[in-house]
Every structure is written in structure tokens, then in C-alpha cells.
PAZAPA-4460 file (N, C-alpha, C; in steps of 0.05 Angstrom, whole numbers, plus 32768, in hexadecimal, padded with zeros to 4 digits):
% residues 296
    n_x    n_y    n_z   ca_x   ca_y   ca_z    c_x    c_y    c_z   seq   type   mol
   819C   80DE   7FD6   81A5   80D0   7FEE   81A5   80B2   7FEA     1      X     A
   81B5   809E   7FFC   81B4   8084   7FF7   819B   8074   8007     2      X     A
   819A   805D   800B   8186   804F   8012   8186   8056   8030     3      X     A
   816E   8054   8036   8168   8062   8056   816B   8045   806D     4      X     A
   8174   804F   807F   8172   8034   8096   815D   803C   80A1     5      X     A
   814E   802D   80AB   8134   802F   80BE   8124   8025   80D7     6      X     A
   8123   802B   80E9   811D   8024   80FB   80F8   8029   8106     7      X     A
   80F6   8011   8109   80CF   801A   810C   80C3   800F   8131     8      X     A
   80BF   8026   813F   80B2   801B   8160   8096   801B   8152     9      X     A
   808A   8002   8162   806B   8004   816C   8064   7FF3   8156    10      X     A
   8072   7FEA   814C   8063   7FD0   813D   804B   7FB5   813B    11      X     A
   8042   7FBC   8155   802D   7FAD   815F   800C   7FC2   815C    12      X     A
   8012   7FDC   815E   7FFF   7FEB   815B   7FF4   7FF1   8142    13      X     A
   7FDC   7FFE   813B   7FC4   7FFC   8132   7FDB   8001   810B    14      X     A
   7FEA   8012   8109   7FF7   801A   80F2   8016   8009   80F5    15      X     A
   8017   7FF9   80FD   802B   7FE0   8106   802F   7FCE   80DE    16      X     A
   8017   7FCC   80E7   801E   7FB0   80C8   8013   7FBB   80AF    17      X     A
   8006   7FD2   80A8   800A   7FDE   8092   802B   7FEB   808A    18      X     A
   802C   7FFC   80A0   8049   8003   8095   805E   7FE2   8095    19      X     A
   8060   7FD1   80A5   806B   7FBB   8099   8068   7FB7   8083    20      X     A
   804D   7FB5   8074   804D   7FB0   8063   8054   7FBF   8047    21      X     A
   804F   7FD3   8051   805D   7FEE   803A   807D   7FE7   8034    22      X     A
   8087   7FE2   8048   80AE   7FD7   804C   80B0   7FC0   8037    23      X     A
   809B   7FA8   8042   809C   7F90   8031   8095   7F96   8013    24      X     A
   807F   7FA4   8009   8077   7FAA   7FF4   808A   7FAC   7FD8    25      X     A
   8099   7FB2   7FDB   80AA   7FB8   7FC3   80B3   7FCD   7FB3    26      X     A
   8098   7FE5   7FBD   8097   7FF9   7FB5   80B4   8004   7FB6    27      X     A
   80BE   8004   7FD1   80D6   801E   7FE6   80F4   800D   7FE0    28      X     A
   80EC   7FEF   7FD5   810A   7FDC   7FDA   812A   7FEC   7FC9    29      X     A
   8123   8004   7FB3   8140   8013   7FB4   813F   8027   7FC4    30      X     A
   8132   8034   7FD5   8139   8045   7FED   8143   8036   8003    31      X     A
   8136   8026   800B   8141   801F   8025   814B   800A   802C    32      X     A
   8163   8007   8040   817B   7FFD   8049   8170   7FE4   8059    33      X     A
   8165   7FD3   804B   815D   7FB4   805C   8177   7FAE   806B    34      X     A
   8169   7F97   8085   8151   7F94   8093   8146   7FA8   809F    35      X     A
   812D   7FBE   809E   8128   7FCD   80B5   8128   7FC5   80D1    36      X     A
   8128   7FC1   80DE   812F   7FC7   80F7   8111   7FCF   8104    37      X     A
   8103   7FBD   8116   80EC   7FC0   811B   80E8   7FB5   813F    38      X     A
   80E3   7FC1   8151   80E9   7FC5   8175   80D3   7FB0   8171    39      X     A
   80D1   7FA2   8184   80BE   7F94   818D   80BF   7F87   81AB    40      X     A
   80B1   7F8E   81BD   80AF   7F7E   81DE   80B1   7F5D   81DA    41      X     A
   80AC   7F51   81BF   80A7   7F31   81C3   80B9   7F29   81AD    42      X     A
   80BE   7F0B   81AE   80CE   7F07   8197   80BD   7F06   8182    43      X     A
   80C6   7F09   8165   80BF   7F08   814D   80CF   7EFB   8142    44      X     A
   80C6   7EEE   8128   80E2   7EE8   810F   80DA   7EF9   80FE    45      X     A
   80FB   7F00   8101   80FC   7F0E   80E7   8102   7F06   80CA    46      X     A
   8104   7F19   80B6   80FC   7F0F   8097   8115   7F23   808B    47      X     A
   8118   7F1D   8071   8132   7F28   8069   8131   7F4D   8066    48      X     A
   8111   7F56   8065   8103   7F6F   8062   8105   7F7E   8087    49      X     A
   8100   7F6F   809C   80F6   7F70   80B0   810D   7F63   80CD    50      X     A
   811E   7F71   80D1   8123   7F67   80E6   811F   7F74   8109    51      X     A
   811A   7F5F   8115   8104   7F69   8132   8117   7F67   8146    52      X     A
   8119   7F7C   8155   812D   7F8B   8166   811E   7F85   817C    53      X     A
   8120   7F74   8193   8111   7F71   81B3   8124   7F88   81B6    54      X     A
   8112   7F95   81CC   810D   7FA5   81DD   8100   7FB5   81F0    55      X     A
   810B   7FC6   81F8   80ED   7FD0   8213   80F1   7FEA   8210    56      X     A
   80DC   7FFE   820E   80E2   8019   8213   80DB   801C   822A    57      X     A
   80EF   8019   8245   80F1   8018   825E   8108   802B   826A    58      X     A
   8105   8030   8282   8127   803F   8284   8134   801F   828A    59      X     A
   8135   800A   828B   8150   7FEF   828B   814E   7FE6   826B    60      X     A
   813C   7FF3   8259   8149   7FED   8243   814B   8000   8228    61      X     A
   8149   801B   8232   8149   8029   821A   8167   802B   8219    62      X     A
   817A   8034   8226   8193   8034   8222   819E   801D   8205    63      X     A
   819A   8006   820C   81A4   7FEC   8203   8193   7FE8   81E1    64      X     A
   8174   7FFA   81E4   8165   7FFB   81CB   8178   8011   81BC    65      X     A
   817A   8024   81CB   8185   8039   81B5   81A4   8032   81AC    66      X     A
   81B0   8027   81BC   81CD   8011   81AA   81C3   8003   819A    67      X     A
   81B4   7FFE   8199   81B0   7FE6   8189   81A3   7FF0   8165    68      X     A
   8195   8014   8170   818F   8023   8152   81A1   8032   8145    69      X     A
   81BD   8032   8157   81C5   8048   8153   81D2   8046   8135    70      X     A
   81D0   805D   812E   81D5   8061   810E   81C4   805C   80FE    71      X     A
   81A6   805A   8105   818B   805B   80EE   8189   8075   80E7    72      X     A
   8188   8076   80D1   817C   8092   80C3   815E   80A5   80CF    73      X     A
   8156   8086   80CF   8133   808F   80DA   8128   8082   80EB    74      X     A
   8116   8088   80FF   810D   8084   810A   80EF   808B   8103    75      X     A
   80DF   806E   810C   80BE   8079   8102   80B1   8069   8120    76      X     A
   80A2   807C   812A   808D   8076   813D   8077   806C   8137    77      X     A
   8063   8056   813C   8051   8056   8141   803D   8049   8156    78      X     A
   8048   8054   8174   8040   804F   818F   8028   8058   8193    79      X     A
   801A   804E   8197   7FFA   8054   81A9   7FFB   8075   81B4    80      X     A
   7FE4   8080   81BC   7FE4   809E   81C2   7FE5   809B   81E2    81      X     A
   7FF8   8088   81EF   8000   808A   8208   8012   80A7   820D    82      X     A
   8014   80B6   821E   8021   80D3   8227   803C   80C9   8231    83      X     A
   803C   80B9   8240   8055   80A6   8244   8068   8098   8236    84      X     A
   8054   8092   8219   8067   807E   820B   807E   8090   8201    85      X     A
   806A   80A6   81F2   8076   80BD   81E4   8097   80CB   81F1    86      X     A
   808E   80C7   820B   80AB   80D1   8228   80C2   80BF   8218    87      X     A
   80BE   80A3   8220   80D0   8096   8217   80E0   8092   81FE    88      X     A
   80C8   8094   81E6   80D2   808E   81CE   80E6   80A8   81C8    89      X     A
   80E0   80C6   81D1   80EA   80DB   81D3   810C   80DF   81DE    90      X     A
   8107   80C7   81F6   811E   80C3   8204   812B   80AD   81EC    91      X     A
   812B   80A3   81E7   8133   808D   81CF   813F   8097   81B4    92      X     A
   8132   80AA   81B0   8132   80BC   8191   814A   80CB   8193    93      X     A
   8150   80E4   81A9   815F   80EB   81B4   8173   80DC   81B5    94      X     A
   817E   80C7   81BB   8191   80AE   81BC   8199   80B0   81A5    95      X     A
   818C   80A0   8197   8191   8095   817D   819B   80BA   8169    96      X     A
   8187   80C8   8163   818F   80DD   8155   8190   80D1   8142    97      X     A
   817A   80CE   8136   8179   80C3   8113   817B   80E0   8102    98      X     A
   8179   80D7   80EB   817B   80EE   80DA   8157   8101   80DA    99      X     A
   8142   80ED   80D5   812B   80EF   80D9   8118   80E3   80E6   100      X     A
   810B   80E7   80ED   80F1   80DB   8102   80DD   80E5   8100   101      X     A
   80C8   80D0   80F3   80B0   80CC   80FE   809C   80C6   8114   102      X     A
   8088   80DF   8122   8082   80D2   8132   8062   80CE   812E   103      X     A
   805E   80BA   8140   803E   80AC   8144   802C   80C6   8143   104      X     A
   8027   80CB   812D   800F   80E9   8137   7FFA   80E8   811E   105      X     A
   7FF5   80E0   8101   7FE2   80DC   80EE   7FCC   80E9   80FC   106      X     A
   7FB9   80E3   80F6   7F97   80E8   80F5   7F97   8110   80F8   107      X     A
   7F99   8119   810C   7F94   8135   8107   7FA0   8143   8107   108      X     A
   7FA0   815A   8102   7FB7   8178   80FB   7FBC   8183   810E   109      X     A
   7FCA   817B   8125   7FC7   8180   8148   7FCB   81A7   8147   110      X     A
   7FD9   81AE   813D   7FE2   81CD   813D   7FC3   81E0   8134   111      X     A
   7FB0   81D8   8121   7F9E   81D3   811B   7F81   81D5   812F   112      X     A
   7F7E   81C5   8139   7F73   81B5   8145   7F6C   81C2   8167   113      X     A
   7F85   81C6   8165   7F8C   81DB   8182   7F7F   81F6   8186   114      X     A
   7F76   8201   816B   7F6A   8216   816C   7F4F   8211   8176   115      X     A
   7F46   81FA   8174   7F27   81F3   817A   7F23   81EA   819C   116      X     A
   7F38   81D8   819A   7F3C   81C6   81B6   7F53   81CB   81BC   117      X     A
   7F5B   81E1   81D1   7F73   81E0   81DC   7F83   81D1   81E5   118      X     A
   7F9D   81BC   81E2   7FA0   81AC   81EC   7F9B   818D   81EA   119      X     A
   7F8D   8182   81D2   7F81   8175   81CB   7F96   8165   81BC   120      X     A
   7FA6   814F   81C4   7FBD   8141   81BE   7FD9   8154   81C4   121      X     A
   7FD7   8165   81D4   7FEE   8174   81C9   8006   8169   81D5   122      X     A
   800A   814F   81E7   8021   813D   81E6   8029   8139   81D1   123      X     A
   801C   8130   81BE   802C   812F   81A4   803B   8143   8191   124      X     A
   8026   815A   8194   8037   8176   818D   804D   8175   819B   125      X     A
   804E   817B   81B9   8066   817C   81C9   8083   816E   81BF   126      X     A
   807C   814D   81BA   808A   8143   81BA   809A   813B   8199   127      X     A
   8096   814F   8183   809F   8152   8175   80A9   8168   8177   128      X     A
   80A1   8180   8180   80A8   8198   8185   80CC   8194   8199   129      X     A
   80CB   8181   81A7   80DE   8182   81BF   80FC   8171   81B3   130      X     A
   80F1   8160   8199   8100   814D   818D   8110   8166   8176   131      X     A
   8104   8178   816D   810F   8187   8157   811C   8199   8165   132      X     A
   8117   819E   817B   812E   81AB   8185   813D   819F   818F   133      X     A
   8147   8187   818E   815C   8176   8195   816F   8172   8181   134      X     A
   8160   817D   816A   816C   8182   814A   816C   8167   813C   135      X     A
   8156   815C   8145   814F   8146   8131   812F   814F   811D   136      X     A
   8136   814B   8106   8124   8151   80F9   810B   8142   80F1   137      X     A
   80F3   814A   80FD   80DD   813A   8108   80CB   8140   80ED   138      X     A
   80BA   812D   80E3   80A9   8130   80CF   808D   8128   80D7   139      X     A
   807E   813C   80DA   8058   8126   80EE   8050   8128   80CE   140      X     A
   803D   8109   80D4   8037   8103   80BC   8014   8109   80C0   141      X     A
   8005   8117   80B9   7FE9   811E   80BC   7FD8   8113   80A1   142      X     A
   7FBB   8102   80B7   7FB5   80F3   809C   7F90   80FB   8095   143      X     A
   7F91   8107   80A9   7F71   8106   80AB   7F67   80F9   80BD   144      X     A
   7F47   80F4   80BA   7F3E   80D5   80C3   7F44   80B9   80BA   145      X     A
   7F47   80AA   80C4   7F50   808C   80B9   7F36   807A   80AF   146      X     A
   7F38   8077   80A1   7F24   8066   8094   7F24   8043   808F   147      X     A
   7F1F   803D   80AB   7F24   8017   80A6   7F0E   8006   809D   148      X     A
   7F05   7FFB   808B   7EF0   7FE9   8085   7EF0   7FD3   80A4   149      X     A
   7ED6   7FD1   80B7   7EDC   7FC3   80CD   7EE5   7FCE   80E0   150      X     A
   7EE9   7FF3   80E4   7EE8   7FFC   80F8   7EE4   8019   80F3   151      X     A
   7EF3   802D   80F1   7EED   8047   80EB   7EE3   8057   80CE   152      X     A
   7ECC   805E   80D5   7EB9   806F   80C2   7EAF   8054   80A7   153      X     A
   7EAF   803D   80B6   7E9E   8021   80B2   7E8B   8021   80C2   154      X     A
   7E9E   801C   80DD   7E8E   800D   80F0   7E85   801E   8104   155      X     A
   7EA1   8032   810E   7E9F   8042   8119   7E9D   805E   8110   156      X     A
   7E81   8064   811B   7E7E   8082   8106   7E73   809C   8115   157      X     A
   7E83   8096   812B   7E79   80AE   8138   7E83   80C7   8133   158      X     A
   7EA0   80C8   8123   7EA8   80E0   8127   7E95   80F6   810C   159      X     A
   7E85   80E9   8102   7E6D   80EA   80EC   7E51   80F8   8101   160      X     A
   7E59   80F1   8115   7E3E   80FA   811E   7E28   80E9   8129   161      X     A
   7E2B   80C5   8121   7E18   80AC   8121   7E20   80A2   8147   162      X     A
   7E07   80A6   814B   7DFB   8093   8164   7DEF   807F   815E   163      X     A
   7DFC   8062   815D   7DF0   8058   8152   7DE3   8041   815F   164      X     A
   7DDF   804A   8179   7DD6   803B   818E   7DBF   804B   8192   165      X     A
   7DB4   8060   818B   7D9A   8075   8183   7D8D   8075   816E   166      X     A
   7DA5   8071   8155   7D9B   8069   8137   7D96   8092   8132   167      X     A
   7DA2   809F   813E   7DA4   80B8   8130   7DC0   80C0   8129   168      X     A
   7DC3   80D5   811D   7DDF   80DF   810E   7DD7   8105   8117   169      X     A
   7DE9   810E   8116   7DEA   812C   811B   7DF7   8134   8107   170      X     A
   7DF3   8146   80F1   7E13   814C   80E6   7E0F   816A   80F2   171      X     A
   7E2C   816C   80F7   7E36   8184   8103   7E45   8198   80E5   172      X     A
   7E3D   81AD   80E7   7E3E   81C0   80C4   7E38   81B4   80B3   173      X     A
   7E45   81B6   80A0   7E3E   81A6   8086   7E38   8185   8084   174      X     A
   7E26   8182   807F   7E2E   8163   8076   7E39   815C   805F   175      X     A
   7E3B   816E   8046   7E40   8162   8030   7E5E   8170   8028   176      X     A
   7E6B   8182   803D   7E87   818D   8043   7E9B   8168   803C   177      X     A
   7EB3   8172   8026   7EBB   8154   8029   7EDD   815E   8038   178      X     A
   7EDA   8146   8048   7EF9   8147   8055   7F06   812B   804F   179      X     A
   7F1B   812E   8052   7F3A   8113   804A   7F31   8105   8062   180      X     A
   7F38   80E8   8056   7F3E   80CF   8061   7F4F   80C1   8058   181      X     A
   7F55   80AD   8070   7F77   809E   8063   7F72   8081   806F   182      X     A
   7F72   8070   8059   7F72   8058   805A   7F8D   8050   806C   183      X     A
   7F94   803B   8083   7FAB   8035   808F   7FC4   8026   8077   184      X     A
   7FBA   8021   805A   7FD5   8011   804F   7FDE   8024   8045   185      X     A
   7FCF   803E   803C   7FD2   8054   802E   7FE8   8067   804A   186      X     A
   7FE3   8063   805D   7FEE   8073   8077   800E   8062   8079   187      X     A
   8009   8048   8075   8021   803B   8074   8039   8043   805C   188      X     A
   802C   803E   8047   8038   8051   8033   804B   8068   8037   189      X     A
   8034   8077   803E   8042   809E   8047   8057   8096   8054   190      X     A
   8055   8088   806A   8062   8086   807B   807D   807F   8077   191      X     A
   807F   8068   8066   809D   805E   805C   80A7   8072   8042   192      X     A
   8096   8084   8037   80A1   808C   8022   80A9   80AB   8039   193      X     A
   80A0   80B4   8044   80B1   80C8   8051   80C2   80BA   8064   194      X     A
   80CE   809B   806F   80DD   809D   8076   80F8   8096   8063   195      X     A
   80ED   8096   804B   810D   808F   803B   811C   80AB   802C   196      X     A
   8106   80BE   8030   8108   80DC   8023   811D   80E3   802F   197      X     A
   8130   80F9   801E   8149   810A   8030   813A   8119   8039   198      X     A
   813F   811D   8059   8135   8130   8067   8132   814D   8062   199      X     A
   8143   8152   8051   814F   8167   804E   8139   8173   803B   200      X     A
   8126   815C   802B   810F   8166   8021   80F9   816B   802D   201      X     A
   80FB   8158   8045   80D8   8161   8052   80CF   8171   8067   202      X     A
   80B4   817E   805E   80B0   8191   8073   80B5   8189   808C   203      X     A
   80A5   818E   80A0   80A8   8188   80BA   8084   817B   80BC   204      X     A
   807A   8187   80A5   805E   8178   80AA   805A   816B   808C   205      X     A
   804B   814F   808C   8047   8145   8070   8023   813E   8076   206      X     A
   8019   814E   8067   7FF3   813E   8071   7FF2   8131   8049   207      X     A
   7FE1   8122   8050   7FD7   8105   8043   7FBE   80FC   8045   208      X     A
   7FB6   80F2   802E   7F9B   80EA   8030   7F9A   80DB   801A   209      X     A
   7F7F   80C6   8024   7F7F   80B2   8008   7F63   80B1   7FF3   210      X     A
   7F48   80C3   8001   7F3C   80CB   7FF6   7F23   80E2   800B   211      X     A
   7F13   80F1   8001   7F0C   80FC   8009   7EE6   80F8   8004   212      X     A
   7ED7   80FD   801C   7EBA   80F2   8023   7EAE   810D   8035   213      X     A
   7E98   810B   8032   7E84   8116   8042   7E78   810E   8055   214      X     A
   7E70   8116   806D   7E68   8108   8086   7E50   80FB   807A   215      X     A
   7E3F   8104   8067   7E1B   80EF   805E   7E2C   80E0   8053   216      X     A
   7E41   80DC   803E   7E45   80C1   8034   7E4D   80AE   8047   217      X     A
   7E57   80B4   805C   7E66   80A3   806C   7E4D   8091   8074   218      X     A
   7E38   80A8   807E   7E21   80A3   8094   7E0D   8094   807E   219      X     A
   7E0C   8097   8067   7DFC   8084   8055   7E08   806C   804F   220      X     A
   7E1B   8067   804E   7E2E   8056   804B   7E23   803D   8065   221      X     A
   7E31   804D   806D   7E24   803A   8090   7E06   8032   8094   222      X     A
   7DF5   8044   8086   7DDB   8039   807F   7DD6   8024   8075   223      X     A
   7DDC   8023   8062   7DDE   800D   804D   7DE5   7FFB   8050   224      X     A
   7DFE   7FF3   8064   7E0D   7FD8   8069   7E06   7FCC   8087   225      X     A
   7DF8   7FDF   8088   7DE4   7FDA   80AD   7DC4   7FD6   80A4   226      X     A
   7DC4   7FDE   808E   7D9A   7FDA   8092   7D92   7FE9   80A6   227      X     A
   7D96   8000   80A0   7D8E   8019   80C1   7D8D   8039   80B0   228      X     A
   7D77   8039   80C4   7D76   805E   80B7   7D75   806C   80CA   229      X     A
   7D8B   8087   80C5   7D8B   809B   80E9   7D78   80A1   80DA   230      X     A
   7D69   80B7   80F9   7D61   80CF   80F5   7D73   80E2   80F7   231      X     A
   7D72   80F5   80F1   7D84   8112   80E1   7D85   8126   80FE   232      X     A
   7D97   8134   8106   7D8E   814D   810A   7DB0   8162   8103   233      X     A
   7DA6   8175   8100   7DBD   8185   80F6   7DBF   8194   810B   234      X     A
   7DDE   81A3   8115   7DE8   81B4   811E   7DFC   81C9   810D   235      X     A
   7DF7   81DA   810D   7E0B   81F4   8106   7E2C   81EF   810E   236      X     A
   7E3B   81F3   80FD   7E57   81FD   8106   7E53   820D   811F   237      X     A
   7E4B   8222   811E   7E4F   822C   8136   7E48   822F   8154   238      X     A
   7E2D   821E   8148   7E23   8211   8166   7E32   81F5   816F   239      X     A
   7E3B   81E4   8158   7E52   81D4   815B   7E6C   81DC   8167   240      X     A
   7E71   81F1   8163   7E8D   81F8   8170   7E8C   8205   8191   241      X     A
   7E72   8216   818F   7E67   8215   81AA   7E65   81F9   81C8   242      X     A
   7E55   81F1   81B9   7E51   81D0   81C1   7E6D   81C4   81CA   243      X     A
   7E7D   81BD   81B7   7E94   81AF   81B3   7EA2   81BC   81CB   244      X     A
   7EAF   81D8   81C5   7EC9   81EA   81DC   7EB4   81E9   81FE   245      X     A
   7EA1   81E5   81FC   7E8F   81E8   8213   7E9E   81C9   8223   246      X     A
   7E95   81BA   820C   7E9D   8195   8220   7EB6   8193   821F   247      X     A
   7EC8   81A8   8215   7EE5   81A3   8214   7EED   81A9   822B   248      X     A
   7EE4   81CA   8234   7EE8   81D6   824B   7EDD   81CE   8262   249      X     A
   7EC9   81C5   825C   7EC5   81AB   827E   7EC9   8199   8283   250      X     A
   7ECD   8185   8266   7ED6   815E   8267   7EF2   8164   8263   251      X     A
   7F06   816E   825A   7F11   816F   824C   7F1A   8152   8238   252      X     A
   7F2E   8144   8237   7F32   8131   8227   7F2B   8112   8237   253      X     A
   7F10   810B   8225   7F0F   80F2   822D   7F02   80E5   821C   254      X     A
   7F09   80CE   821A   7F0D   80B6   8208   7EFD   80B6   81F4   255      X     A
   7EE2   80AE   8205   7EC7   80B2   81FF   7EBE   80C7   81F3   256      X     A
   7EC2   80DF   81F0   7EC0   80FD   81E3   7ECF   80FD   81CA   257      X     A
   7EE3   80F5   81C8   7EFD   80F0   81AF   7EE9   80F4   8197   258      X     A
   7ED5   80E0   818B   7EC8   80DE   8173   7EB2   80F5   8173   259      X     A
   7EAA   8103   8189   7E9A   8118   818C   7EAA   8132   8184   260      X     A
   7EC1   8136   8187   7ED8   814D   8185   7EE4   8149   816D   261      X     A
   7EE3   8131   8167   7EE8   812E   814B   7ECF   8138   812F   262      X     A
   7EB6   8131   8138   7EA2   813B   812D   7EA3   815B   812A   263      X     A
   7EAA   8168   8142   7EA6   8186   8143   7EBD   818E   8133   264      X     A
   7ED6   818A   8130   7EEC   818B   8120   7EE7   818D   8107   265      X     A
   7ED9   817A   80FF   7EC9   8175   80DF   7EB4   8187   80DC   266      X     A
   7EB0   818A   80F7   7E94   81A5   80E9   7E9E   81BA   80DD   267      X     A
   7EBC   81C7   80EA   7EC6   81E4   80EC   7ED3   81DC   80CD   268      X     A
   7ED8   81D4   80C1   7EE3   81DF   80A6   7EFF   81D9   809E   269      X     A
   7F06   81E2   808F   7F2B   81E0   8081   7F35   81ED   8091   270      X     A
   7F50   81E7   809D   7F6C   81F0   80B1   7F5F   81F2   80D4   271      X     A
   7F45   81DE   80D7   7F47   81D5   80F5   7F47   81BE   80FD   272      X     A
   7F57   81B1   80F3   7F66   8195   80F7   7F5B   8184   80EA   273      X     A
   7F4C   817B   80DD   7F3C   8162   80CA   7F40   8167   80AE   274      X     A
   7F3B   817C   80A0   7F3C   818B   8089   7F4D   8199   8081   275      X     A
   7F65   8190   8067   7F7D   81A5   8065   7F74   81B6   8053   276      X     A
   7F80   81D4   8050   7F7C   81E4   8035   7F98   81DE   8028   277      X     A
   7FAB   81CD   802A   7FB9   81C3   8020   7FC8   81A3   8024   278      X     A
   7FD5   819A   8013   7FE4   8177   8011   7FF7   817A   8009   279      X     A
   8010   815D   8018   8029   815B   8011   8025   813A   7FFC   280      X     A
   800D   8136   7FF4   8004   8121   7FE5   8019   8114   7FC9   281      X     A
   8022   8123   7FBD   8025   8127   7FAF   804C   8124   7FAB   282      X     A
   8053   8134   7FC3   806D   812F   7FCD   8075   8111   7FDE   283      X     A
   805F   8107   7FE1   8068   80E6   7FE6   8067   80D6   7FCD   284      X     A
   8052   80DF   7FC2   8045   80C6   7FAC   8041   80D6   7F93   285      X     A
   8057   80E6   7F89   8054   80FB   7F73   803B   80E8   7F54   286      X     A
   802C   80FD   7F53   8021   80EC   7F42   800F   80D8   7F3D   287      X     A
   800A   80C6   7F55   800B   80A7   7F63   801C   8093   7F52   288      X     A
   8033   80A4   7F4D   8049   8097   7F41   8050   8079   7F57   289      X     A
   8059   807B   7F6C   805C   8064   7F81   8042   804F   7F7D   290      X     A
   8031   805B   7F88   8010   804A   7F90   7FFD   805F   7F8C   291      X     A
   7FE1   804E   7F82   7FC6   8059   7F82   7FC0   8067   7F8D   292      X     A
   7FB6   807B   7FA5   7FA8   807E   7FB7   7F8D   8067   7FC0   293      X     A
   7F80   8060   7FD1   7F6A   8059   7FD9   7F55   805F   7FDB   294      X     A
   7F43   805C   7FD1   7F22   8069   7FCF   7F17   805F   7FF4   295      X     A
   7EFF   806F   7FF6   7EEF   8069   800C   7ED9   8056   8008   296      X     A
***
């Protein structure tokens, strides 16, 4: 296929300037069809890699955004886990009718996941599900947990099990069970290398990871760079999964619970949303022919 046009929403959000920077990098520059094309509510300057499209995903300006993409190959999401945003960008995608699209969904295996917690993101399921039958061919990119030095499974380590306002840790099943993590430049990566791919090669799901850890390394880890020691206590998988579907079925999804449901996810094992028994690793970055992977 020839060089891909591209179009990127949500550029301000958390996987915003890694994938920029994956574009800029050098790696993708004979795949894809400079300037990408990048939405933004404020002005920007743009660069010869990067050009920034004002707009609103509003009903007075999606009309006028989607003229303005029309004829991108791809479309890549990465909007906040607003239920609303998802409406619009949907309504937008639809418009435009790229060849492929990415949408905002990384961290867990929602189809997965569902078996544990019914319902548990399933706007995002929906809203890939609703796009492919529009006969645009949708690719969710699944990454694991994200691993940021300065915020997640650094700083923030609850989905580990750490109270760290108690100074205890719980591990829920295994502690020494190892599951994938994905660094965000490594997520940026994936990201641009399945959007320059012929569609025609990729599944409908691509999972990714940049290295893989055990909930005690995480939680020693955090020891060590805090001067702090939990105390321990262990729960069972299956008093974990007890536990977990119990506060699902009475709280159901709230904010605050997120890193707690994420913990019980990690307890249950390979193919319930945290843990794959398989990767499309390999089909982005054959080899790490492209780039390295990232250690934890």
C-alpha cells in the first residue's frame, strides 16, 4: 500500500504527545503521508510532521471538522473515557469513513474483562462494535497496564494492591503471577505503526506490551524509592473474585474502585482482561526490527 494519511483527535490527552512523537520520530516517515492532521479546540503551530486542525466535536462543528478530514485513510482516537465524547467522535468517524480507525481503548481486554465485571467500560466495546458495522474497519489497540515513571505502578500502585496511606499492600492470587505492561512511548509507537498498516492486514484486535512484572516487584520497587515497608496480607483468587463481583454489583463503576477492579482482574489470571495467552507484538514491531521494547 502507499503512504497512509492520518488524522489524530485528542491530542491534548494523557497518549496525546507520545504518539506525536512516534509521527515525529523517524521511525514511520516512508509510511506516512505528511502533515498528519491533528484536531485541536486551541490554536497550535504547526510543523512540517504535524499539522493542527481547530475544531470542536460539537453538533455546530462536527459537520465542518469532518470536511475538513475527508479523505484520511485513518483515523486514531485518543479522547478521555468520557461516554459522550465517544457519541461524537463516532458521529465524526462515520462522516469521514476512513479506511481504518483507531479507537481510544489501550489498557484492558474489555471483551475479557466483561466476564468478571459486567459492563465495565463497555461504551467502548459498544462503540467500536457500532463503527464496524458502519463498515469501517476498527482496530482496539490493548496494552495492559500502563506503566509511567511519576504516576502509574510508580507512584500510583493501587491496582497492585498498596494502600499507601495505611502502608499495607494486599496481593490478590498470585503475587509472583507476571502480567504485561506498556510504557506510553512504546503505546505511541503501536499506535502509529498500526495506523500506517493495510488494513487489510489487521485483526480487529492488536494487544501489546513492553515488558512484563509481578505485583511484589512493582510493590518492592515502590519500597525502595519511598523508604516504606507494607505489611502483607494475601487474598485468594477466589475470595478475590468474590469480593470484587460483590462491589461491582452494589457500587457498580466508580472512579474510586477503578484501581481496586483492576487489582481483582490481575488476581484472576490469563484471558480476564489484564493478562493475554496471546500477542500481536510482533506484527507491529516484527523482531523489534522498528524499536526496542521498554523495560519496567
Amino acid at each position: 500500500m502507499g503512504k497512509a494519511s492520518i488524522a489524530i483527535i485528542g491530542t491534548s490527552g494523557f497518549l496525546g504527545q507520545p504518539v506525536i512523537n512516534a509521527i515525529e520520530s523517524g521511525i514511520f516517515d516512508d509510511k506516512i503521508a505528511f502533515p498528519v492532521k491533528a484536531v485541536t479546540r486551541t490554536k497550535k503551530t504547526s510543523t512540517d510532521k504535524v499539522q493542527y486542525v481547530q475544531g470542536a466535536l460539537d453538533e455546530s462543528g462536527i459537520d465542518a471538522l469532518a470536511a475538513e478530514l475527508k479523505g484520511i485513510d485513518t483515523i486514531i482516537s485518543l479522547v478521555g473515557g468520557n461516554p459522550d465524547l465517544y457519541v461524537s467522535v463516532e458521529k465524526l468517524v462515520k462522516l469521514v469513513k476512513p479506511q481504518l480507525y483507531i479507537p481510544s481503548q489501550f489498557g484492558t481486554e474489555i471483551d475479557k474483562s466483561a466476564k468478571i465485571f459486567p459492563g465495565l467500560l463497555g461504551f467502548k466495546q459498544e462503540h467500536s462494535k457500532n463503527l464496524r458495522s458502519a463498515g469501517i474497519k476498527v482496530v482496539d489497540i490493548v496494552t495492559g497496564l500502563f506503566a509511567v515513571p511519576g504516576a502509574f505502578l510508580y507512584e500510583l500502585v493501587g491496582a497492585v494492591g498498596v494502600d499507601t496511606e495505611n502502608k499495607t499492600v494486599t496481593y490478590r492470587g498470585n503475587a509472583d503471577d507476571k502480567f504485561p505492561v506498556s510504557k506510553v512511548d512504546d503505546i505511541g509507537r503501536v499506535v502509529v505503526a498500526v495506523a500506517v498498516s493495510d488494513p487489510a492486514s489487521l485483526p480487529d484486535k492488536v494487544r501489546t506490551y513492553s515488558d512484563v512484572v509481578t505485583q511484589r516487584q512493582v510493590v518492592e520497587r515502590y519500597e525502595q524509592t519511598h523508604n516504606v515497608k507494607f505489611a502483607v496480607k494475601n487474598i485468594s483468587a477466589s475470595d478475590s473474585l468474590k469480593e470484587g463481583q460483590d462491589k461491582w454489583n452494589s457500587a457498580g463503576f466508580k472512579l474510586e474502585l477503578f484501581f481496586f477492579y483492576l487489582n481483582v482482574l490481575l488476581s484472576q489470571g490469563t484471558d480476564n482482561g489484564l493478562i493475554f495467552s496471546k500477542d500481536e507484538r510482533d506484527l507491529v514491531n516484527p523482531h523489534e526490527s522498528l524499536w526496542k521494547w521498554s523495560k519496567f
